[in-house]
C-alpha positions in Angstrom: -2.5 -13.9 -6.6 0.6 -13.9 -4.3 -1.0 -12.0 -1.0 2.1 -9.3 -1.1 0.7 -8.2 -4.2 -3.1 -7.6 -2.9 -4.3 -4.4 -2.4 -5.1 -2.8 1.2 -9.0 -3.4 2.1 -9.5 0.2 2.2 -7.5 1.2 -1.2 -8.7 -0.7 -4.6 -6.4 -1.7 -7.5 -8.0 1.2 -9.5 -6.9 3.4 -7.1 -3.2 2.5 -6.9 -2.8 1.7 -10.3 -1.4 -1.5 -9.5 -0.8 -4.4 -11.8 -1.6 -7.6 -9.8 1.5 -10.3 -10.8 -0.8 -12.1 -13.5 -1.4 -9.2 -15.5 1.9 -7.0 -15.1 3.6 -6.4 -18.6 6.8 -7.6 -16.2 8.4 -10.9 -17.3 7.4 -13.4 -14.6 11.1 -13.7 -13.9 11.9 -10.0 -13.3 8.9 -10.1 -11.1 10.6 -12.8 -9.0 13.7 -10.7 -9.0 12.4 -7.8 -7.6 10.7 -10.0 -4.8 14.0 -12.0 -3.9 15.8 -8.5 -4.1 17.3 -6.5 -0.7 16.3 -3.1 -0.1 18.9 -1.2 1.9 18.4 1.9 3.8 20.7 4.0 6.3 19.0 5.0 9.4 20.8 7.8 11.6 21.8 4.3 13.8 22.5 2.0 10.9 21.7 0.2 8.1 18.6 -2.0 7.8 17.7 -4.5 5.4 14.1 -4.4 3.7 12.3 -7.9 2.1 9.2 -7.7 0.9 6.6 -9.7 2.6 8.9 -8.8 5.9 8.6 -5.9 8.3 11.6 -3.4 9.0 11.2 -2.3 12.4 13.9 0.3 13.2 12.5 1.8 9.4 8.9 1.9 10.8 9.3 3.0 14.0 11.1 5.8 12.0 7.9 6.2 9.8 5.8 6.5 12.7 7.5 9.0 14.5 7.0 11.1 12.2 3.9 10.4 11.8 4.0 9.1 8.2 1.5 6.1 7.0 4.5 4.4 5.4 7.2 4.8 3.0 7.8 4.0 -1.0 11.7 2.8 -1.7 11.9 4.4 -5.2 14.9 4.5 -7.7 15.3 6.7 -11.0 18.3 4.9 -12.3 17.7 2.4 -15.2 13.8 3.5 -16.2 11.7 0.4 -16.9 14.8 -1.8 -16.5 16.5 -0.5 -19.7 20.5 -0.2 -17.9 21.7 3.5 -18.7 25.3 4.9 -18.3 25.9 5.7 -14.7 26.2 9.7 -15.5 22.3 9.5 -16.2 21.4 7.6 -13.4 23.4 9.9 -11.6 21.3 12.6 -13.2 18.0 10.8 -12.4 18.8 10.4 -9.2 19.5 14.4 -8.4 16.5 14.9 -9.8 14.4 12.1 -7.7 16.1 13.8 -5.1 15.3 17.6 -5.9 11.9 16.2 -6.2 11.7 14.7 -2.9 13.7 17.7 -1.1 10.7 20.8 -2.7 8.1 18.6 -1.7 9.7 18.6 1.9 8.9 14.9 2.8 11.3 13.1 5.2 13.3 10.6 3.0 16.3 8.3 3.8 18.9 7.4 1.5 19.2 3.7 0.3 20.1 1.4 -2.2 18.6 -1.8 -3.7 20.7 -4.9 -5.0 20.1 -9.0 -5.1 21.9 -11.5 -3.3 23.4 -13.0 -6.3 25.1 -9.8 -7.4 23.6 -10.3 -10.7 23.2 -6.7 -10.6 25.2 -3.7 -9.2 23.1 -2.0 -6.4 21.1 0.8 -7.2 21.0 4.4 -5.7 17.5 4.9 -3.7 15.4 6.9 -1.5 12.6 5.4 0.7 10.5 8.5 1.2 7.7 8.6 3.4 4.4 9.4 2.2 0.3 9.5 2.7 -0.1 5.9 1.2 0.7 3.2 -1.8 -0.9 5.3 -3.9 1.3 7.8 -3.8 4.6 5.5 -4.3 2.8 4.2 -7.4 2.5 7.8 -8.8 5.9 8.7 -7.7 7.5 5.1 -9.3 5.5 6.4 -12.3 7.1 9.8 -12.4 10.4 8.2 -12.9 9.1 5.6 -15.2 9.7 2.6 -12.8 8.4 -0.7 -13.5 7.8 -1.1 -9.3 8.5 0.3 -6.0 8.5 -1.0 -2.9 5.8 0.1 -0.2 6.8 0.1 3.3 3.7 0.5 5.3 3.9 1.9 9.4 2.9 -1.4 10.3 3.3 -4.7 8.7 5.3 -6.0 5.6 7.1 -4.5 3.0 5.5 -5.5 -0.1 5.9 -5.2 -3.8 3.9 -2.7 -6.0 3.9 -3.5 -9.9 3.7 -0.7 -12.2 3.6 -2.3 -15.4 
């Protein structure tokens, strides 16, 4: 099992609901997609650039001062990878967003996209929250195949849904 996809000593994969890589649903391929993918999100001083199994340091010093145990970067556009119209990702997305905004937790908008271009970028939030737990719950909610969890400290890493 690729480390990244591990869980935290102090949360088990029961708790998360996490699929470890060898028994996700997820084609090994889009697996490696997701993990090769950039994660983009606009801090009030700039842009920075999430990989998993990297840190993000302007993002987490942002997470920890507000106090926040890390941070899911969640999408709603295209639920388990099936490509919609871009009127009802639009529509997902205000609605991730509405979500996000009545639950009142600190959020920065982002967008997620491969080097390759072998897909347009997709709209996303990287919203802070109490733990991975929670990003896999919220990924769920939108009927993601993953999200990305950006702990405080230490690297971004890949959580499989499916």
């Amino acid at each position: 099992m690729d480390r990244l996809d591990e869980d935290d000593a102090n949360e088990s994969e029961a708790s998360v609901g996490r699929e470890p890589a060898e028994r996700s649903r997820l084609p090994a391929a889009l697996i490696a997609a997701y993990r090769a993918a950039w994660y983009r999100v606009e801090l009030p001083e700039g842009a920075e650039t999430l990989r998993i199994g990297a840190p993000a340091p302007r993002t987490q010093a942002w997470l920890r001062a507000r106090g926040c145990a890390g941070a899911a970067f969640v999408t709603a556009c295209n639920p388990h990878g099936q490509r919609q119209d871009e009127a009802a990702n639009a529509a997902a997305m205000a609605r991730l967003r509405a979500h996000i905004e009545a639950r009142g937790s600190p959020f920065l908008v982002g967008a997620g996209g491969d080097d390759a271009g072998g897909w347009a970028p997709e709209p996303s939030l990287l919203v802070a929250l109490d733990g991975v737990a929670r990003a896999a719950e919220l990924g769920r909610m939108f009927e993601q195949n993953a999200v990305v969890w950006l702990p405080a400290e230490g690297p971004a890493r890949l959580v499989l849904l499916r």
